[in-house]
N, C-alpha and C positions, 0 to 999 in steps of 0.2 A: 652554550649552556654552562651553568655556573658550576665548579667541582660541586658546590653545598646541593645544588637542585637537583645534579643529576646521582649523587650521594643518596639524596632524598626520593630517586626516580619512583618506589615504591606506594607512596602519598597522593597519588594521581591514579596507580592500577589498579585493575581490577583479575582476581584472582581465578582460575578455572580449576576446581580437583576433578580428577581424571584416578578412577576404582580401575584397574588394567584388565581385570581377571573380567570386566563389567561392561568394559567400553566397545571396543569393537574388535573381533577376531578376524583374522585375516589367511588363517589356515585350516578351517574345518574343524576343529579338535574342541569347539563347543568354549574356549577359553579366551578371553579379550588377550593381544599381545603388544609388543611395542608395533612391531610392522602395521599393526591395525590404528594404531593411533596418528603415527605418519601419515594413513589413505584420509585422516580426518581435520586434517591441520587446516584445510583451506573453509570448513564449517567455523571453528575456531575463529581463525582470524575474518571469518566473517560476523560473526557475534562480537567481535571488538578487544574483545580479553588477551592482555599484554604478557601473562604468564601462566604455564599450567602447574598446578600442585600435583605430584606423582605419588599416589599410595605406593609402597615399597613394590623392586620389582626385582631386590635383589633376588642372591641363591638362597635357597627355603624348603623345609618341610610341608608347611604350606599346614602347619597346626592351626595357626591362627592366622589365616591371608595374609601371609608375608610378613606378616609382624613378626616372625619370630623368624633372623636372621641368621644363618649359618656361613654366610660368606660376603661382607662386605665390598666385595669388588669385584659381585662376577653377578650375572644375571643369571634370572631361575630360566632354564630353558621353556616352561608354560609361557612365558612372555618374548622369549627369543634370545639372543645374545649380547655379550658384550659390543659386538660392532652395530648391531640396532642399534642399541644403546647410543650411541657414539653418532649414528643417523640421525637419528628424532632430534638429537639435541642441535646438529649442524642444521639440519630442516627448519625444525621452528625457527630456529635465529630469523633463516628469509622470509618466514610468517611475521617477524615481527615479533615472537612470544619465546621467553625465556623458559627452561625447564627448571620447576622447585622440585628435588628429592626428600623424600620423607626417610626422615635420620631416625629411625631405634636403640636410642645408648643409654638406657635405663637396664636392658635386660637382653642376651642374643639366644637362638635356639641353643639343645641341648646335643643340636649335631654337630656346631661349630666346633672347629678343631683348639680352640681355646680349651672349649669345655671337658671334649675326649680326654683331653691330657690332664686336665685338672684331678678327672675321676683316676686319674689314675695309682697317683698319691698324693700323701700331704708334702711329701718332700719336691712336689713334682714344682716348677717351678711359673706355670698355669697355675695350679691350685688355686692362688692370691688374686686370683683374676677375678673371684665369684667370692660371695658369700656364704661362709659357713659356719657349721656351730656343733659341736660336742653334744652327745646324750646318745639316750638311748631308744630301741626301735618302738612306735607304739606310744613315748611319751616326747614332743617336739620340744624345744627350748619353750616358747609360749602358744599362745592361741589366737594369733594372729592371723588370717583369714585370706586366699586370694582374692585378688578381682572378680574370677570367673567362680567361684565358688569353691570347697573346702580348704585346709590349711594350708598356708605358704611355707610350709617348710616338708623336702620330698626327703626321705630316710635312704640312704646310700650304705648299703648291707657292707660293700667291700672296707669304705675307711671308716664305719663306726661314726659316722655325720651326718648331718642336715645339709642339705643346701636351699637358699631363700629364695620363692619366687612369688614375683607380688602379682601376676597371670598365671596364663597356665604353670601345668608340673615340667613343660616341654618348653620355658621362657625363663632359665635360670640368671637374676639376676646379676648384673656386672659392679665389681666392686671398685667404685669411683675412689676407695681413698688409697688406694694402691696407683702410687703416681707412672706405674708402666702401660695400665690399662690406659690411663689418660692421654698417654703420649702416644701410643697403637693408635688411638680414635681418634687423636688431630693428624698425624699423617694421613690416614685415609681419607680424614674431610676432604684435606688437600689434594689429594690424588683428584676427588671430584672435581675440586676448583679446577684443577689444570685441564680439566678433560671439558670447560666451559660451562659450569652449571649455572645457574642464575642465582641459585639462592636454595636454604632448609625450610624444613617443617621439621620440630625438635619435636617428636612421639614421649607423652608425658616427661618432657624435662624436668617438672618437680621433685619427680619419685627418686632422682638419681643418688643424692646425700640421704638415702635412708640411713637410719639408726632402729636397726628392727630388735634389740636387745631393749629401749626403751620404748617399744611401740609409735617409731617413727618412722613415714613411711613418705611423705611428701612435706615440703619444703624446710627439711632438714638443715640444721647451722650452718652448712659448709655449699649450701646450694649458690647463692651466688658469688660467691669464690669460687667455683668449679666454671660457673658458667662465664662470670669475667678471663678466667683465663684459657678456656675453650675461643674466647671471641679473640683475643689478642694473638693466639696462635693460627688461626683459622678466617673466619666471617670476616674479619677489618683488611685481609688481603686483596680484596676485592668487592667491586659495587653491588652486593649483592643481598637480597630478601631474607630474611631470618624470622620464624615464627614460631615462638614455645607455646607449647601447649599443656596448660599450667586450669587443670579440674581446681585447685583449692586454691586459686590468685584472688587477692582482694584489691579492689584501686592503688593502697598504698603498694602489695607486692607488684603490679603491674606495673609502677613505674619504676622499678628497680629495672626490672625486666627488656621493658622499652625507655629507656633513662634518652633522651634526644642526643646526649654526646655517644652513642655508639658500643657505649661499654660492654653489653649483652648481646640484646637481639634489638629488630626492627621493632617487631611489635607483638603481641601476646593474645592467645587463645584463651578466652577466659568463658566462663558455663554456666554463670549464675542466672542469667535469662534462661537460658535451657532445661534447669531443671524446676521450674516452679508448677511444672503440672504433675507433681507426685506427691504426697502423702510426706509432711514433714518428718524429719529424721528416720523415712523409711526408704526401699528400694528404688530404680526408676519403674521398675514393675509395679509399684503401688500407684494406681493412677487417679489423679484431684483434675478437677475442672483448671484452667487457667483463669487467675486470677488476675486479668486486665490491669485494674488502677497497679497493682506490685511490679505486673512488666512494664508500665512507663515509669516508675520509680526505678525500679533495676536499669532500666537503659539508660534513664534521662543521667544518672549518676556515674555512670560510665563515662557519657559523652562529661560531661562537666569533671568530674576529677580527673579524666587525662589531658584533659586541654591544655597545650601547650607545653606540656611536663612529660606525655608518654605519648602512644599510639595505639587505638583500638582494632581487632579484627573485623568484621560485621557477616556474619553469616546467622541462617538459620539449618541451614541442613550439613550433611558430613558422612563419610561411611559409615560409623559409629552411629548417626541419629535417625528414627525416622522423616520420610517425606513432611515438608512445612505444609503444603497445601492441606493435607489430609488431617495434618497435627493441630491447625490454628485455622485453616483457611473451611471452604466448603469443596470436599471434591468431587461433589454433583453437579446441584445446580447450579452453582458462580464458580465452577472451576475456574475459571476464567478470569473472574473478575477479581475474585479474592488471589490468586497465584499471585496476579498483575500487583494487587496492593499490598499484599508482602513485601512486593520486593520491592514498591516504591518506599514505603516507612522504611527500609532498610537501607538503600541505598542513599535516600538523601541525606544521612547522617555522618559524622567525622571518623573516618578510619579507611581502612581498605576492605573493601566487599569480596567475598568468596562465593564462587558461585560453582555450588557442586553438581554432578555430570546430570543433566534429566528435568534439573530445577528450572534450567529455562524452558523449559516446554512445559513445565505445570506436569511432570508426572507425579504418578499418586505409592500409598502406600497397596498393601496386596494383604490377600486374607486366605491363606494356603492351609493344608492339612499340615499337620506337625512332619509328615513323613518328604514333604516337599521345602522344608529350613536345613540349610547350610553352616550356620553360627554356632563357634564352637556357645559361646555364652546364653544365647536363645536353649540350644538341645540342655545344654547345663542347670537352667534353672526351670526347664520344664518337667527334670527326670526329679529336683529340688521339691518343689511345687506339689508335684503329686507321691511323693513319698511323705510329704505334710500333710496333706488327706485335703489339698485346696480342689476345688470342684476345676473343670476340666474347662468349662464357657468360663470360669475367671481367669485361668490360665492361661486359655486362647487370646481372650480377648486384652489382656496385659501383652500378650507379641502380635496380635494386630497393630496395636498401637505403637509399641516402642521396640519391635527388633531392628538390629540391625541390618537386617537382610532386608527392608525394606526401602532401604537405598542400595542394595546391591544387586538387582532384578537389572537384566540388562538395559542396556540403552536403548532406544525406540528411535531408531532411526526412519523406518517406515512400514508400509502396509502388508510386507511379504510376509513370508513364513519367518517364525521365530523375527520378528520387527527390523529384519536385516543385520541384524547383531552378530547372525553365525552359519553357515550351511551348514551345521552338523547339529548337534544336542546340545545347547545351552547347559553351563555347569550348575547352572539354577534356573528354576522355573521361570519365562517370560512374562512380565503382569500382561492378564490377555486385554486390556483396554489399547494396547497397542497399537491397534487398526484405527481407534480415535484419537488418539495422541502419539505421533509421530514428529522427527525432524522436517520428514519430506514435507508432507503437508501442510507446519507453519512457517516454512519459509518463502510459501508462495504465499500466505494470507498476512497482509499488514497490520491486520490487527490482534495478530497471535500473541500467548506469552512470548515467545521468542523475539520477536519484534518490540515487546515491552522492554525485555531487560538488554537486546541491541540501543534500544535509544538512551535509557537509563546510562549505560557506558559511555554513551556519546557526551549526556550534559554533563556527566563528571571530568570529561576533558577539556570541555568547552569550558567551564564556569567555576572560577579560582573560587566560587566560596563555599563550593563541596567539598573541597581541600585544607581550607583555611579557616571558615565561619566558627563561632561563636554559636554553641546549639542554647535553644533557650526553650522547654515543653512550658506546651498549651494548655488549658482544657486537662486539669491533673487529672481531677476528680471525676471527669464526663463520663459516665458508661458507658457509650457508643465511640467515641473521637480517639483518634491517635493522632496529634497535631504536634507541629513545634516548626521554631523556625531557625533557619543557619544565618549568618549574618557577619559580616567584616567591616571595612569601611567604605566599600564601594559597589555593594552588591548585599539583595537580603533575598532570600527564600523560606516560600512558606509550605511545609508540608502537611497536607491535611487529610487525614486519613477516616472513614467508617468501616470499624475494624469489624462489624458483625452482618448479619443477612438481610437487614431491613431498612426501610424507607427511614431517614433521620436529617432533619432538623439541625445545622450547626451553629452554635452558638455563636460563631466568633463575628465580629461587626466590622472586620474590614472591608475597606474600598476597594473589591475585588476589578473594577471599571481603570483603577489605577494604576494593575501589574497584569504583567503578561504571563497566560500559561502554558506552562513549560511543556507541561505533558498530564494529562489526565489518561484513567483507564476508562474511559467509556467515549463512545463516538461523537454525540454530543452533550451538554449541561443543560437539562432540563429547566432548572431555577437554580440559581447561582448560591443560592443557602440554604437548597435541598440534595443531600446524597444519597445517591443509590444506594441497594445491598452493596456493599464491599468498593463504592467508589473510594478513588485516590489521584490525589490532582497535586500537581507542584507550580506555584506562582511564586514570580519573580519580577523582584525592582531592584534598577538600575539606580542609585543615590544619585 
């Protein structure tokens, strides 16, 4: 293999994120850990996926699921320890699957010993490590807003300061233009390097060059200069996957981003598909119909301006989103058939696919009483919500749809108590469809989701023009159809998609008698230019 191909080895995989606290526990204590992810490697490398994506597992308060870091090179013991750690990673190797750690250097807990000593004074020599600002209690420098709701700036009675956090009050911002902080965060990258990791997931890298004195808070002047020299120090040491996760990227910041000579990252997280089912310039809680003909403009635009200049992600789901099926798909009656054609539109397209823990089996979203939600952001904007005087079924029904906890419901491994996930009390409620959607049970049936998105990894190994093509969408304007085709000089595929529940009609006039199909979601083709509810077929000619 060529240093450039295998440089490039990322452009052929296919991605697995793995939620720990979600996945499978391996000690009773109701909590997924690293030791339980080990018992599950041989599932893994049976579905075909060549590296897993790790939500954080370092040491944690556990304010915000790990996101909020107190100790970058030690493991939270709810997930086990350092020499796990060190396990999973030598194991997968023999699986064939490399481990991505999910990096947090936008902002670390308020336990970190960094931060301890910060609060301790301004002469402290920590201080400079975080973000602060003068004034006084009661009135903040400005009115700038967190993520998870009220101000980003938390009043510190002892030094007469603010300090800036753009999540929780307990996620005190790290201050990137103090070149010590930066120099702390590539030693430890490196420490993971040596320890064999495969590759990052950058946890909102945009927000790192904030400028919160001019109400800057994501992709700040100095962002990719921080991140160029993050990569020079760090990522270029080694063959390894790099994914920023960049909410405000537009085509042109994406190819900064994923630039093909290496300079940054691999390739970029970017959300503007994601959020089109909400109320313009309002919450993701504000919830709009999907607007079809917008999401093959938003996609088709992705694929066509990174072409050959950057590198796209391809997901629909993530810890952070709700379940696809539930989101876009039907999770009744075409569970099945719509899961399958998600992820065939999804996978035929140029980038590397992600495929988060539950998604290959077509699990769903859940519809719990508010007192059975774990999210600090979910309980945050419900206590928001109803001190507005918003009625209580709108409320509900905006975290039906969009919480986070709705990919965080354990994994459904099979038909037992609690879906095999835990012998003790799951740290959140089990979705109880469990019993009909299990690991156990589709990997004996061939025509499971699981078995859809097993072969889908296959023809992206098998067929350089998943990798390579040239996407060109179909049928812009169709109401029903999600089509397009990939294409190089030696190979074309056609993906054709019926994105909705009904009997339809495809427009398109090709000599289907002429190419071979690759894969379709239904057993057999009725009429070759008639689709099902929710059929999806991939044909393919050899030039």
């Amino acid at each position: 293999m060529s240093e450039e191909r295998n440089r490039d080895w990322w452009k052929k995989a296919v991605i697995y994120q793995i939620y720990p606290r979600s996945f499978q526990d391996s000690n009773g204590d109701g909590i997924g850990d690293l030791k339980g992810i080990i018992q599950r490697l041989d599932y893994l490398q049976e579905l075909g996926i060549d590296a897993v994506w790790l939500s954080p597992v370092y040491q944690s308060p556990q304010d915000d699921n790990g996101y909020d870091i107190s100790d970058y090179q030690d493991i939270d013991p709810i997930f086990g320890t350092l020499e796990d750690m060190e396990t999973l990673i030598q194991e997968a190797k023999k699986h064939n699957i490399r481990i991505i750690m999910d990096l947090v250097l936008n902002h670390s807990s308020d336990e970190h010993r960094w931060f301890k000593e910060a609060k301790k004074s301004r002469e402290n020599p920590y201080h400079d490590y975080y973000v602060w600002r003068d004034g006084e209690e009661g009135t903040p420098p400005n009115d700038l807003r967190g993520c998870f709701g009220g101000s980003a700036w938390e009043w510190v009675p002892e030094l007469g300061q603010y300090y800036f956090h753009q999540f929780s009050v307990k996620q005190p911002d790290l201050n990137w233009e103090n070149p010590k902080v930066r120099q702390e965060i590539y030693q430890m990258i490196n420490w993971w390097i040596d320890k064999g990791i495969g590759g990052f997931r950058l946890d909102v890298i945009d927000r790192i060059a904030k400028e919160p004195d001019k109400k800057i808070t994501d992709n700040g002047p100095r962002l990719h200069e921080f991140i160029r020299e993050m990569s020079r120090e760090t990522f270029q040491k080694a063959e390894l996957i790099t994914v920023g996760e960049a909410w405000g990227a537009t085509p042109e910041i994406a190819k900064l981003y994923s630039n093909p000579d290496g300079s940054e990252f691999s390739m970029v997280f970017q959300f503007e598909h994601i959020e089109l089912d909400q109320q313009e310039g309002k919450e993701k809680w504000d919830l709009a119909p999907l607007p079809f003909l917008k999401l093959k403009q938003v996609l088709a635009r992705w694929q066509k301006e990174l072409y050959q200049c950057g590198w796209n992600s391809l997901f629909w789901d993530n810890h952070d989103l709700p379940r696809i099926v539930s989101r876009w798909g039907d999770d009744k009656e075409y569970r099945t058939e719509s899961a399958k054609m998600l992820a065939v539109l999804l996978h035929g397209m140029q980038g590397t696919p992600y495929i988060y823990q539950g998604e290959e089996l077509g699990m769903t979203n859940v519809a719990y009483p508010i007192e059975e939600y774990r999210d600090i952001e979910t309980l945050n904007m419900y206590q928001e919500r109803q001190e507005k005087g918003y009625k209580e079924c709108d409320i509900m029904a905006s975290i039906y749809a969009k919480s986070r906890d709705n990919a965080r419901t354990p994994m459904q491994w099979d038909s037992t108590a609690s879906a095999g996930f835990t012998e003790g009390t799951p740290w959140i409620k089990v979705n109880p469809n469990y019993t009909e959607i299990n690991a156990k049970q589709q990997l004996k049936d061939p025509d499971s989701v699981f078995a859809c998105y097993k072969t889908l990894i296959q023809l992206r190994k098998t067929y350089e023009v998943f990798a390579d093509g040239a996407f060109e969408l179909l049928l812009e304007n169709d109401p029903e159809f999600f089509a397009y085709t990939r294409e190089n000089q030696q190979e074309k595929i056609f993906v054709i998609c019926n994105f909705y529940g009904k009997t339809c009609d495809c427009p398109l006039e090709e000599n289907w008698r002429e190419m071979n199909l690759l894969y379709g979601n239904y057993q057999s083709i009725e009429m070759e230019c008639t689709y099902q509810p929710y059929e999806a077929r991939i044909y393919y000619l050899k030039k």
